[in-house]
C-alpha positions as CSV (number, residue, x, y, z in Angstrom):
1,X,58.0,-47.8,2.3
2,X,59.3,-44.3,1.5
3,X,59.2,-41.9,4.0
4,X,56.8,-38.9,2.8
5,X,57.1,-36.3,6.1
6,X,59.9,-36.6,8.2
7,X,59.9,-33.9,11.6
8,X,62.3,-33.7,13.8
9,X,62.7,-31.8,17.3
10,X,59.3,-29.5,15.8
11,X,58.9,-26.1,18.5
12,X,56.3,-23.2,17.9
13,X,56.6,-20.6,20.3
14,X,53.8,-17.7,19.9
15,X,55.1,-13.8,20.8
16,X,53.2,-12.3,23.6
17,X,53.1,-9.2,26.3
18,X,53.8,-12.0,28.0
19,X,56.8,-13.3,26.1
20,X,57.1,-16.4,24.3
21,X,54.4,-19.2,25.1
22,X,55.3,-22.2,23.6
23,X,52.5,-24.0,21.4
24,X,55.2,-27.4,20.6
25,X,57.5,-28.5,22.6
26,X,59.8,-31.2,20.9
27,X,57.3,-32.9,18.5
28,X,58.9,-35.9,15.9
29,X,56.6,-37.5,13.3
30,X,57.0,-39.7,10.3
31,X,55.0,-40.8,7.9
32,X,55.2,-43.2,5.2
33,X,53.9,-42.7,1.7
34,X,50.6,-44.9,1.7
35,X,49.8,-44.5,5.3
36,X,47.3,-42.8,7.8
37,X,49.0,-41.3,11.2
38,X,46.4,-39.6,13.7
39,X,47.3,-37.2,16.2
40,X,44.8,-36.6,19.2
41,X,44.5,-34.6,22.1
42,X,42.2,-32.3,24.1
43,X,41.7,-28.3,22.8
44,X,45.2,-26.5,23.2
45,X,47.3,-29.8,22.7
46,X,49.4,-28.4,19.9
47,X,47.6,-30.4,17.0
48,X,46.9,-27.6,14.7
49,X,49.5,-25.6,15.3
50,X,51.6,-28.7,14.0
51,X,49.2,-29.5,10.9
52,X,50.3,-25.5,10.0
53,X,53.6,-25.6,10.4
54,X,54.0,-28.4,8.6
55,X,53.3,-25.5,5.1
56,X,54.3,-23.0,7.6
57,X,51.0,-21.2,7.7
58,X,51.4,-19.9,11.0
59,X,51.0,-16.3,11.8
60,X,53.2,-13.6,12.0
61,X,53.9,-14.2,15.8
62,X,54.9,-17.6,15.7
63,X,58.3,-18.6,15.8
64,X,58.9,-22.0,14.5
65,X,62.5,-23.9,15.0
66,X,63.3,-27.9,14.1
67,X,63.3,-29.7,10.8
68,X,60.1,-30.4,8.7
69,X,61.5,-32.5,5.7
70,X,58.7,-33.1,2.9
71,X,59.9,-35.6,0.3
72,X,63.1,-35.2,2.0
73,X,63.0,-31.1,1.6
74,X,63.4,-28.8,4.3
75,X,60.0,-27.2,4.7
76,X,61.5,-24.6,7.2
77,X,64.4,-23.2,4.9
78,X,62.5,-22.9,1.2
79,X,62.4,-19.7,0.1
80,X,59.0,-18.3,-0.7
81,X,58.8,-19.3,-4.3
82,X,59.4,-22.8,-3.4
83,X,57.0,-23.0,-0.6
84,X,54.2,-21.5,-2.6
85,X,55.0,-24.4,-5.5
86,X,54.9,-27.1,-2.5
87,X,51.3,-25.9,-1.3
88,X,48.7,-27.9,-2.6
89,X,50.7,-29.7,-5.1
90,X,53.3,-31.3,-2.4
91,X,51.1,-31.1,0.6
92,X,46.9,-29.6,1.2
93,X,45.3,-29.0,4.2
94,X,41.4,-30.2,4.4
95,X,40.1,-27.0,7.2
96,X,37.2,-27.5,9.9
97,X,34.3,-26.3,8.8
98,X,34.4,-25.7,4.9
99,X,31.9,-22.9,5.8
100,X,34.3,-20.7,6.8
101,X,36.9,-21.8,4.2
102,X,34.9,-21.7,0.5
103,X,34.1,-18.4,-1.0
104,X,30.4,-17.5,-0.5
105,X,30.4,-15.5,-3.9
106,X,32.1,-17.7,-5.9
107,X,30.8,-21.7,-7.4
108,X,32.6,-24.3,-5.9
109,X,33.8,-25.3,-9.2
110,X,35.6,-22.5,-9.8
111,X,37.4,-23.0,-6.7
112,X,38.4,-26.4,-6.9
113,X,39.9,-25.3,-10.6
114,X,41.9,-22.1,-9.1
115,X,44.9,-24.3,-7.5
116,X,45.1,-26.1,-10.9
117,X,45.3,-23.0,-12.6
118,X,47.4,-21.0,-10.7
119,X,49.9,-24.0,-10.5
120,X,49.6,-24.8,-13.9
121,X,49.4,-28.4,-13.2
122,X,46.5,-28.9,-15.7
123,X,46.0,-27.1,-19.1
124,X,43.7,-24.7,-18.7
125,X,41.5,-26.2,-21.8
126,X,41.2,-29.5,-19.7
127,X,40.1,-27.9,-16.4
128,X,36.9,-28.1,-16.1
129,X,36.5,-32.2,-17.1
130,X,39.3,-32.8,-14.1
131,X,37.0,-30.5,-11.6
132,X,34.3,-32.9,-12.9
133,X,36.1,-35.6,-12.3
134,X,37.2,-34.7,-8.7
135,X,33.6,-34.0,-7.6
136,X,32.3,-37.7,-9.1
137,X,35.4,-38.7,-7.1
138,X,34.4,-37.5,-3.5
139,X,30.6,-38.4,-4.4
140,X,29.4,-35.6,-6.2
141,X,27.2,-35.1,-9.4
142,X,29.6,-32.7,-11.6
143,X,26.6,-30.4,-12.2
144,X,27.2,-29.4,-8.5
145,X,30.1,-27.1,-9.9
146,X,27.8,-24.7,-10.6
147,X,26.4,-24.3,-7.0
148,X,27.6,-21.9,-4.3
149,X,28.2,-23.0,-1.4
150,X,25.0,-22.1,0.2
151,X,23.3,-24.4,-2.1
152,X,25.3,-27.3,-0.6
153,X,24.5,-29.1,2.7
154,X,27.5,-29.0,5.2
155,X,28.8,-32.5,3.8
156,X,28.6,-31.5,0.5
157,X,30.8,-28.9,1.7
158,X,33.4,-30.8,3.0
159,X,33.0,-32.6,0.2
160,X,34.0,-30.0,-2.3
161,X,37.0,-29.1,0.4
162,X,38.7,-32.7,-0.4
163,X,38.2,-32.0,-3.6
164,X,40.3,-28.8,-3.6
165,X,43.1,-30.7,-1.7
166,X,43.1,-33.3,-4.5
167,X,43.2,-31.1,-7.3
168,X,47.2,-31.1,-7.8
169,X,47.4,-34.4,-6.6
170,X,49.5,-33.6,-3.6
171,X,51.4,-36.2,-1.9
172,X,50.1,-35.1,1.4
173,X,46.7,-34.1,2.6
174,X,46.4,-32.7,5.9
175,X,42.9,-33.6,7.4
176,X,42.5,-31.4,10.5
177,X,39.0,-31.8,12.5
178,X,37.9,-32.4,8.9
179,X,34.4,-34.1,10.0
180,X,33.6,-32.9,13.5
181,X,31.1,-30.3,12.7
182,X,29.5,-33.4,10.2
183,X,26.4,-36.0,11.6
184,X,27.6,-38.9,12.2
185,X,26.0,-41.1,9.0
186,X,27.9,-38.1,6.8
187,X,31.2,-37.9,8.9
188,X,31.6,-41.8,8.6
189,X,31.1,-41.3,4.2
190,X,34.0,-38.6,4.5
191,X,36.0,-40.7,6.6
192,X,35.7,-43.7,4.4
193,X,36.6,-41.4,1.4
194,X,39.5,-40.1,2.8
195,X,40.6,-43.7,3.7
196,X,40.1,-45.3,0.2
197,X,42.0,-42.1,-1.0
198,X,44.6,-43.3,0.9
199,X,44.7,-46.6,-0.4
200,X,44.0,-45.9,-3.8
201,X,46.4,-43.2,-4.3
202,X,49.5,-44.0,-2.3
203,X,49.0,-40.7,-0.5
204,X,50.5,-39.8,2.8
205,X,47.2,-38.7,5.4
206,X,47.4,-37.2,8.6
207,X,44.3,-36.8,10.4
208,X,43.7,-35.0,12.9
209,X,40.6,-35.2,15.9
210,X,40.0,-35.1,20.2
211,X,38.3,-38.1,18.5
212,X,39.9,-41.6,20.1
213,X,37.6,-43.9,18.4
214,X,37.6,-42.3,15.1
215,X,40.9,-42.0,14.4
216,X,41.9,-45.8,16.0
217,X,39.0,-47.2,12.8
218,X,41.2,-45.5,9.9
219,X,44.5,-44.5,11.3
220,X,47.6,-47.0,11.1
221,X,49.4,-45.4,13.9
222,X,48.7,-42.5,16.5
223,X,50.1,-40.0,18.6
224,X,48.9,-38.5,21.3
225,X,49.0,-34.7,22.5
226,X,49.6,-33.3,25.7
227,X,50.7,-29.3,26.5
228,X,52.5,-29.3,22.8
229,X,54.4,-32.8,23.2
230,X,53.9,-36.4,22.0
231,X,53.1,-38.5,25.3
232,X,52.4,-41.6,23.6
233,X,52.7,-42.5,19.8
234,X,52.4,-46.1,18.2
235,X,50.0,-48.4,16.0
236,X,46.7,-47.2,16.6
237,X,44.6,-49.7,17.9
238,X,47.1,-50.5,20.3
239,X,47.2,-47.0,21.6
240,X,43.6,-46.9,22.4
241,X,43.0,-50.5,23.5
242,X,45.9,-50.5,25.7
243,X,47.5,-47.1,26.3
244,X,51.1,-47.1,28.4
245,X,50.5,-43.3,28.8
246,X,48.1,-42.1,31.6
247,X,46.9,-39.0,29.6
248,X,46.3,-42.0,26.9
249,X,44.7,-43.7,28.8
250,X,42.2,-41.0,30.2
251,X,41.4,-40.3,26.5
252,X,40.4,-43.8,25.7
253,X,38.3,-44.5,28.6
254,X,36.5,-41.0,28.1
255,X,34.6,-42.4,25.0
256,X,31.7,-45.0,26.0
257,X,32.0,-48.2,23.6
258,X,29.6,-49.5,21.7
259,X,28.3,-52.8,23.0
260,X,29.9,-52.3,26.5
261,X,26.5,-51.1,28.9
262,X,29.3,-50.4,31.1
263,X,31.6,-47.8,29.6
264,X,27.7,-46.0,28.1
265,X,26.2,-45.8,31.6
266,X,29.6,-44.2,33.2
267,X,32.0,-43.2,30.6
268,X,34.9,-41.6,32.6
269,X,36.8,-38.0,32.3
270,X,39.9,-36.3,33.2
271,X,39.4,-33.5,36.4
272,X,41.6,-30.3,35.5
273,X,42.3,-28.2,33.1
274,X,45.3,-28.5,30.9
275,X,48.3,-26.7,32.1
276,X,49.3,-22.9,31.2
277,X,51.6,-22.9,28.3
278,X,53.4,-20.2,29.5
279,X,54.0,-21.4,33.0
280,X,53.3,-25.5,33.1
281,X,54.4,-27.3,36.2
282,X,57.9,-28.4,36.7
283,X,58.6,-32.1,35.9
284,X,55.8,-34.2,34.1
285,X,53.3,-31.6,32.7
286,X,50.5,-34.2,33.2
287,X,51.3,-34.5,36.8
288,X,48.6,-32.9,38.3
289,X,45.9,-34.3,37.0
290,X,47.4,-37.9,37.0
291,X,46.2,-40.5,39.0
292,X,49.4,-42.3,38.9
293,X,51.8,-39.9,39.5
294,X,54.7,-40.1,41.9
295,X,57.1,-37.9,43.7
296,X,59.7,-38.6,41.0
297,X,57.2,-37.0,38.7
298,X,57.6,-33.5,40.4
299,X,61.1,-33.5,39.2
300,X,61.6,-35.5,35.6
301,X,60.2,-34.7,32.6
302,X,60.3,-38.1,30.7
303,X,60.9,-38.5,27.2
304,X,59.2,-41.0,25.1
305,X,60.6,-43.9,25.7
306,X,59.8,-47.9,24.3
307,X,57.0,-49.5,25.2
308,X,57.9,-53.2,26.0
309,X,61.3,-53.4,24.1
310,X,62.6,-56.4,22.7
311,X,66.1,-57.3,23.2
312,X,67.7,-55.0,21.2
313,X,65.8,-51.7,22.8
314,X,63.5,-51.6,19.6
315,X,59.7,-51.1,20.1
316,X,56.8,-49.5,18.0
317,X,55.0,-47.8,20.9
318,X,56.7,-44.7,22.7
319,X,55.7,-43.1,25.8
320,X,56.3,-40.4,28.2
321,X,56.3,-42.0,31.6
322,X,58.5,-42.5,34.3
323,X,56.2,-45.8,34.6
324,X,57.2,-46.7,31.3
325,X,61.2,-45.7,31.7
326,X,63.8,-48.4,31.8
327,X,63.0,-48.0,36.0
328,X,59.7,-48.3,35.1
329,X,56.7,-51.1,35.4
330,X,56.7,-51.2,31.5
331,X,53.1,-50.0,31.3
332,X,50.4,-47.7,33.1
333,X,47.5,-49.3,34.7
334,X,44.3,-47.8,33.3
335,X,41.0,-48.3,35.3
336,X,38.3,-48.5,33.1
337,X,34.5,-48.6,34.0
């Protein structure tokens, strides 16, 4: 497979009275043209503020250091005629909550056609049959282009959001708590659109969610957030089924499974609060609200390391445990109801 994003060493530190109060700490992705990754975590992890950076639409008062390589193009060092050309037509974001994202006085059709037109990437006599086209494509009658927003339910919405990611065909669409303010019968359509995009298209998807079980049903692999690092990252299922990080871990078991009476009548969380960003613990940033930690954990701050290597030291789970570490048990017990 080609490799669509690669990231490397990714920090975002926001400027405070405080000073700076870093968001990422470290983060490495890559993703493959063709493939789903899903990142998770709780509120605060770092997820968004890595799904902007990655078109660096962070505010003024972050500072962002690493290497973002789109297509094998430094993100961080285009000038600002490139990065304009890159947006939408390289890489779109689908926001939470297309409410607060669409133009209230303004049809949704003429939105989905302003990227195409102000990117050229259609002529203009031939816009309106490809905004057709994209609503029939994400489920919608093309009369709908008429419609403001307010004539749309909140699906329909979201709807016309993936829509306006698609219109320049962009390589990568960046999914970010696309469906969480969706029902559930709705949020499962979108999902299964965005996945047979995927498949149809050869696109590169990242979604992100708090959601465990969602992303694990259409995500090939899956990284997990903690205080703006990557504690665990690997295929998917595995990740959720059985986790070698204890954060991990405490994710999956929060979620109650369907057909287990056990996990529905005593679904387990995590005590604590997430750590400060501007003054976590020393040593393992989960530590104190880990059930497994040890006194080693007070002083090492573990990097991800393989998940039951083979021979050579190659693995496709990473994790950042001192239980995982070459001193380490090879994986985290998780109790699970």
């Amino acid at each position: 497979m080609t490799t669509l994003l690669d990231v490397r060493d990714l920090h975002v530190a926001y400027r405070s009275v405080r000073g700076d109060v870093p968001a990422v700490r470290g983060v490495d992705l890559t993703l493959d043209a063709g493939s789903t990754l899903g990142v998770a975590g709780e509120s605060g992890s770092g997820k968004s503020t890595v799904a902007l950076a990655l078109l660096r639409l962070l505010p003024g008062t972050a500072r962002t250091t690493g290497r973002i390589l789109l297509e094998g193009e430094d993100v961080l060092g285009m000038r600002w005629g490139r990065l304009r050309a890159v947006r939408w037509t390289g890489a779109a974001i689908v926001f939470q909550g297309a409410s607060h994202s669409l133009n209230p006085v303004r049809r949704v059709g003429d939105q989905i056609a302003e990227p195409m037109l102000i990117h050229r990437t259609v002529p203009s006599g031939r816009v309106r049959g490809r905004v057709a086209g994209l609503l029939e494509r994400v489920g919608l009658p093309a009369t709908r282009a008429g419609d403001y927003p307010h004539q749309l339910s909140g699906g329909q919405r979201q709807r016309v959001m993936i829509a306006m990611a698609l219109a320049c065909e962009p390589r990568l669409v960046i999914a970010d708590e696309a469906t969480t303010a969706l029902d559930v019968m709705i949020q499962a359509q979108v999902l299964a659109l965005l996945g047979g995009l995927t498949a149809d298209q050869g696109i590169g998807m990242i979604m992100i969610s708090h959601d465990l079980a969602v992303l694990a049903a259409h995500c090939d692999r899956l990284a997990v957030m903690y205080a703006g690092r990557i504690v665990e990252q690997g295929p998917a299922a595995e990740v959720v089924d059985s986790p070698a990080h204890p954060y991990a871990g405490a994710l999956s078991a929060a979620f109650p499974r369907i057909g287990d009476p056990a996990s529905r009548l005593a679904p387990r969380g995590l005590p604590g609060e997430p750590p400060d960003p501007a003054a976590p613990p020393p040593g393992c940033v989960f530590r104190p609200r880990c059930a497994v930690a040890e006194a080693v954990c007070t002083t090492v701050d573990p990097p991800l390391w393989p998940v039951a290597p083979d021979r050579e030291g190659r693995s496709s789970r990473h994790a950042a445990c001192v239980h995982v570490g070459p001193a380490g048990r090879g994986s985290v017990p998780v109790e699970r109801p």
